[in-house]
One Martini backbone bead per residue (centre of mass of N, CA, C, O) as a GRO file, in nm:
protein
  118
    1UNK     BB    1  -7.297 -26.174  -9.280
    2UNK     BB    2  -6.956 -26.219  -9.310
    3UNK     BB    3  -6.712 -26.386  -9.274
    4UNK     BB    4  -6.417 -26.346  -9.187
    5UNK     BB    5  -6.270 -26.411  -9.453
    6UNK     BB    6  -6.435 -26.194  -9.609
    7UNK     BB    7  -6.309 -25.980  -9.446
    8UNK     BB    8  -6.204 -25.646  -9.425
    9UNK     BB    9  -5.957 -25.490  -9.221
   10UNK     BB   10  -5.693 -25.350  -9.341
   11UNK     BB   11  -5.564 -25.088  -9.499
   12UNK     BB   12  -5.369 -25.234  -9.687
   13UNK     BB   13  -5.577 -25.371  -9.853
   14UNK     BB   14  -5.712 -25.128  -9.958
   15UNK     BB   15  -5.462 -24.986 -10.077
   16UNK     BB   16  -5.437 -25.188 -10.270
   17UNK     BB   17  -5.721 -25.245 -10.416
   18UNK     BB   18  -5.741 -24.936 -10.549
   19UNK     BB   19  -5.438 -24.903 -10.672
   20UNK     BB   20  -5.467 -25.208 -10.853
   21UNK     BB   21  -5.736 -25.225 -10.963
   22UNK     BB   22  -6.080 -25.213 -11.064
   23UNK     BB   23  -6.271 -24.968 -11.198
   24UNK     BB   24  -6.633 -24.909 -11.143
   25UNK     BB   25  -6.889 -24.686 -11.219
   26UNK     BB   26  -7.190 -24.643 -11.059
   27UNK     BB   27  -7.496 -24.456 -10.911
   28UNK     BB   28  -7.408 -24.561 -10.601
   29UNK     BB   29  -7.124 -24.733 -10.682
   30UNK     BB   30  -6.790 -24.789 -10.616
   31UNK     BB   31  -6.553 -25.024 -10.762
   32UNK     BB   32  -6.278 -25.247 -10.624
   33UNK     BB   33  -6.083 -25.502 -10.827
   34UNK     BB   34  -5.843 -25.758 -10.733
   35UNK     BB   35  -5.734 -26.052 -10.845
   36UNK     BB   36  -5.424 -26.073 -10.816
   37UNK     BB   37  -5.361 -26.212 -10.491
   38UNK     BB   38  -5.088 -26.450 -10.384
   39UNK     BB   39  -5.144 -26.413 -10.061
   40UNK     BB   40  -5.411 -26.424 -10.017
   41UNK     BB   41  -5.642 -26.624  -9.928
   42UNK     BB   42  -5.862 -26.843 -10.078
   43UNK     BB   43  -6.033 -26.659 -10.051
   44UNK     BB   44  -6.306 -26.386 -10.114
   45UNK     BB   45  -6.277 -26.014 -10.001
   46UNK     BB   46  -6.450 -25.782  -9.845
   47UNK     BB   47  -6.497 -25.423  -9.854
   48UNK     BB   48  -6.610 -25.124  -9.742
   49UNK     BB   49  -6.717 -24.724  -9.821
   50UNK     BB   50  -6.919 -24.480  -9.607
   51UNK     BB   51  -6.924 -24.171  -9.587
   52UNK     BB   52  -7.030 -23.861  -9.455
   53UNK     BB   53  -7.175 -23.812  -9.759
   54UNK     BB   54  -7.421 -24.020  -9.714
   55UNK     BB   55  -7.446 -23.947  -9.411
   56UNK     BB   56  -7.518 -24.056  -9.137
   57UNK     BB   57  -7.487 -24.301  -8.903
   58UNK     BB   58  -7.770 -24.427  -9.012
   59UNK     BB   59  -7.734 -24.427  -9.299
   60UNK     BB   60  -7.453 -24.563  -9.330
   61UNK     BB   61  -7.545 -24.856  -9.227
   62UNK     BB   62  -7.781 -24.891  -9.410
   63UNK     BB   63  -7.598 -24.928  -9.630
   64UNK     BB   64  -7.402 -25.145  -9.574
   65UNK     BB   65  -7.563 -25.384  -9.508
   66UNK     BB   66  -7.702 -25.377  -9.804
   67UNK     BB   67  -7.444 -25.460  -9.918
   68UNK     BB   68  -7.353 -25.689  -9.767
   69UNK     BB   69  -7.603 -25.859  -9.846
   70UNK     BB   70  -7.522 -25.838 -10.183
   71UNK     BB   71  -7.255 -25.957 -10.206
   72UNK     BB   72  -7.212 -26.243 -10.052
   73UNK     BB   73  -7.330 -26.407 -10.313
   74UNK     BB   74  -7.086 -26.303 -10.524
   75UNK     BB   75  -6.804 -26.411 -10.353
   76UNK     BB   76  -6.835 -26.702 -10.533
   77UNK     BB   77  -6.767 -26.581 -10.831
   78UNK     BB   78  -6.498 -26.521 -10.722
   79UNK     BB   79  -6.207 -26.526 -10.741
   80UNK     BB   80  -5.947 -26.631 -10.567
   81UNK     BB   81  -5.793 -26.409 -10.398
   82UNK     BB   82  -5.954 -26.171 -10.397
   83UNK     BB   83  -6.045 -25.800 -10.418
   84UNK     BB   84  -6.298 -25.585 -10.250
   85UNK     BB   85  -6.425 -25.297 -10.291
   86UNK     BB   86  -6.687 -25.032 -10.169
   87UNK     BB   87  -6.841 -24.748 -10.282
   88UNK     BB   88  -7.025 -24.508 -10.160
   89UNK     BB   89  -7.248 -24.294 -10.250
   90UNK     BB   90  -7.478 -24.034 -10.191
   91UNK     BB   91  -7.699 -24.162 -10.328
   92UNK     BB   92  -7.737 -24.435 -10.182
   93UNK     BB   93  -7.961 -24.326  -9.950
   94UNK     BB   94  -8.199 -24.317 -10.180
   95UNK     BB   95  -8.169 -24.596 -10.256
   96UNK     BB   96  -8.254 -24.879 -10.346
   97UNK     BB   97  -8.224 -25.192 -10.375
   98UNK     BB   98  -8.236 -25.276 -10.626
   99UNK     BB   99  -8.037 -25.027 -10.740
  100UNK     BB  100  -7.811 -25.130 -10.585
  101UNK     BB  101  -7.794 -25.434 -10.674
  102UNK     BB  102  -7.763 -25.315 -11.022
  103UNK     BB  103  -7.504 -25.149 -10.974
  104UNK     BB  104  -7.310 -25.378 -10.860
  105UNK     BB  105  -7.342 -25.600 -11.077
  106UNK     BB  106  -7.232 -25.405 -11.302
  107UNK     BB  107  -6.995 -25.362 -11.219
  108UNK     BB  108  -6.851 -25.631 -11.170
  109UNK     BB  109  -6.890 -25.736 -11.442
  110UNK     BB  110  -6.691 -25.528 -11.520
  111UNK     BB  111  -6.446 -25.552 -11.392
  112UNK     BB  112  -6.446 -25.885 -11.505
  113UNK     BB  113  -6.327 -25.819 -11.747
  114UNK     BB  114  -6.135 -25.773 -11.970
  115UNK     BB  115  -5.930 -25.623 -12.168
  116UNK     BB  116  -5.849 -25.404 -12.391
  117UNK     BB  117  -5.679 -25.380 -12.655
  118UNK     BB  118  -5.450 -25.114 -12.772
   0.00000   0.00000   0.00000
């Protein structure tokens, strides 16, 4: 579980983090991080997004969990008052933990880059 302050639960949260964000996709997940938010608490926040494109309600439980479950230490490297949205493609039910835990790490740390400049 992650703590309450690390759980986004507002709409409004998600759909600023989604439209302000930085978006990333791999192979079973699409990361969406907003890193200046200062507005918001000072810790780093996550919420997920699993869709009922990726399964019933028991695949999708069971996706959340698991991304739940990976998240939660990367939240410690994420500046403060970040936030996190994650969201879970169809792939993703029939993916390994293994497989979730590499595409998640490779979006964030893709998203967590500078931009180039144009």
């Amino acid at each position: 579980m992650l703590a309450a302050a690390q759980r986004m639960r507002r709409s409004t949260d998600f759909a600023a983090t989604i439209r302000g964000g930085r978006r990333v996709g791999r192979g079973t997940v699409v990361v969406h991080l907003l890193l200046e938010e200062p507005v918001r608490a000072s810790t780093a926040c996550a919420g997920f997004v699993v869709s009922k494109a990726v399964g019933n309600a028991v695949v999708r439980n069971k996706v959340r969990r698991r991304l739940r479950h990976l998240v939660r230490p990367l939240l410690a490297s994420l500046p403060e008052g970040s936030s996190l949205v994650v969201r879970a493609l169809p792939k993703a039910a029939e993916a390994s933990f293994d497989t979730l835990g590499t595409d998640l790490e490779s979006a964030l740390a893709a998203a967590q880059k500078p931009r180039r400049p144009r």
